[in-house]
C-alpha positions in Angstrom: 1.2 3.0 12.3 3.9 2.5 9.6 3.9 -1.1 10.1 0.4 -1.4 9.9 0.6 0.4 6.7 3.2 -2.0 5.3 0.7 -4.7 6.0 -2.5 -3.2 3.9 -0.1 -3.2 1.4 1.3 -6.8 1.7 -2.4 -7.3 2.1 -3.2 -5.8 -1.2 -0.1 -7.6 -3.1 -1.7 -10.6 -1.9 -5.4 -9.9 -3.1 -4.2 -8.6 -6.4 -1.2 -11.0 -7.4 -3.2 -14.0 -6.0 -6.7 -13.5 -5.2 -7.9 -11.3 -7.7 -10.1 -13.7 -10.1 -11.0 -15.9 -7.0 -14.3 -15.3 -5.3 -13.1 -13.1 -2.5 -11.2 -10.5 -4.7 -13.8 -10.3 -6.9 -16.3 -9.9 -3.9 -13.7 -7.3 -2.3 -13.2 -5.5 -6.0 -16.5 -6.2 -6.7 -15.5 -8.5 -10.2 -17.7 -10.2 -12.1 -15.4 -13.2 -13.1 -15.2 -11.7 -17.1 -13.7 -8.4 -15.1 -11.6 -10.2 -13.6 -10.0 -12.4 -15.9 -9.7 -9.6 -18.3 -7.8 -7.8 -15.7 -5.8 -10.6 -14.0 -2.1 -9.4 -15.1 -2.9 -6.1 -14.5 -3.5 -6.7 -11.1 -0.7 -8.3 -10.5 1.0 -6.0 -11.3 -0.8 -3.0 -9.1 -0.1 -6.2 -6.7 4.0 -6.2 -7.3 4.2 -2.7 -6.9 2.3 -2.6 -3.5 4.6 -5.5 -2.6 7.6 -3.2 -2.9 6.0 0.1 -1.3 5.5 -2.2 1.7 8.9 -3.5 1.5 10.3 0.2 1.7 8.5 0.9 4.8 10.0 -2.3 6.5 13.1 -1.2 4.9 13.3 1.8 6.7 11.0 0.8 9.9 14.2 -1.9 10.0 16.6 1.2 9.9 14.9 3.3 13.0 15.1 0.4 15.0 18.7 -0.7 14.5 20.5 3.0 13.7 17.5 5.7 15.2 20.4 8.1 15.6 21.0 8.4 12.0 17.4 9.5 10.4 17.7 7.4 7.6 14.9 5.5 8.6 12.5 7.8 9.2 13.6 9.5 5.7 13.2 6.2 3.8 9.5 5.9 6.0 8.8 9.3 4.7 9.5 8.9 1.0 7.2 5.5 0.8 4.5 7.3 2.7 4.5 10.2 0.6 4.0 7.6 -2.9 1.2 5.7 -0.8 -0.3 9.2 -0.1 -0.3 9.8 -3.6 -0.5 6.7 -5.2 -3.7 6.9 -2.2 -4.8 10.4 -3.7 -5.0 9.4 -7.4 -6.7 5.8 -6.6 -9.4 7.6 -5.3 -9.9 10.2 -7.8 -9.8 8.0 -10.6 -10.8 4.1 -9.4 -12.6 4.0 -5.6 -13.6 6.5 -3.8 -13.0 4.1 -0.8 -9.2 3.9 -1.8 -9.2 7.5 0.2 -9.9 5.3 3.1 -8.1 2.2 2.8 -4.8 3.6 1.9 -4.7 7.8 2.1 -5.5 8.2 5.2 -3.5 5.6 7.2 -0.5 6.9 5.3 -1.4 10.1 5.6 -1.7 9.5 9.7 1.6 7.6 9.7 3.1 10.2 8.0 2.7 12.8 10.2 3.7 10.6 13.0 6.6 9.4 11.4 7.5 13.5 10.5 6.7 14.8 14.4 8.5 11.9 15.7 
């Protein structure tokens, strides 16, 4: 489940950094093309930082599978989940109701397995 996570959101890097004022992002975002030129750098740089959340979780899926004994990777797992969840939260509240969907609630599942595992 984390690894799935970590792909929305190297999914998301790539509709945002590179897709965003082409004619699927703006049919995903639902952009008219004067929305989304007008908002091109800014969602590259929502993209960037979806880049790196998703780079944490494969830092720390990385970590369970080479040291499990430690914890460290499930503790890294758990601190990117919890921004996602957040991040997830807040998206949904203020932007898209359907960000609840897309990203809250598979980090919020992956979280919970990751914290009972």
């Amino acid at each position: 489940m984390v690894a799935l996570v970590a792909a929305l959101h190297l999914a998301f890097l790539v509709l945002e950094m590179f897709l965003w004022d082409k004619a699927l992002g703006r049919t995903i975002f639902r952009h008219s093309k004067q929305q989304a030129a007008a908002t091109k750098v800014l969602a590259a740089n929502q993209g960037l930082y979806n880049g790196f959340l998703a780079a944490g979780l494969i830092w720390g899926l990385y970590l369970s599978a080479s040291d499990p004994e430690s914890g460290r990777g499930a503790s890294i797992q758990l601190f990117f989940l919890t921004c996602i969840l957040i991040a997830g939260l807040y998206g949904a509240k203020t932007a898209s109701r359907t960000i609840l969907w897309v990203q809250a609630l598979p980090a919020a599942v992956a979280l919970v397995l990751v914290a009972w595992s």
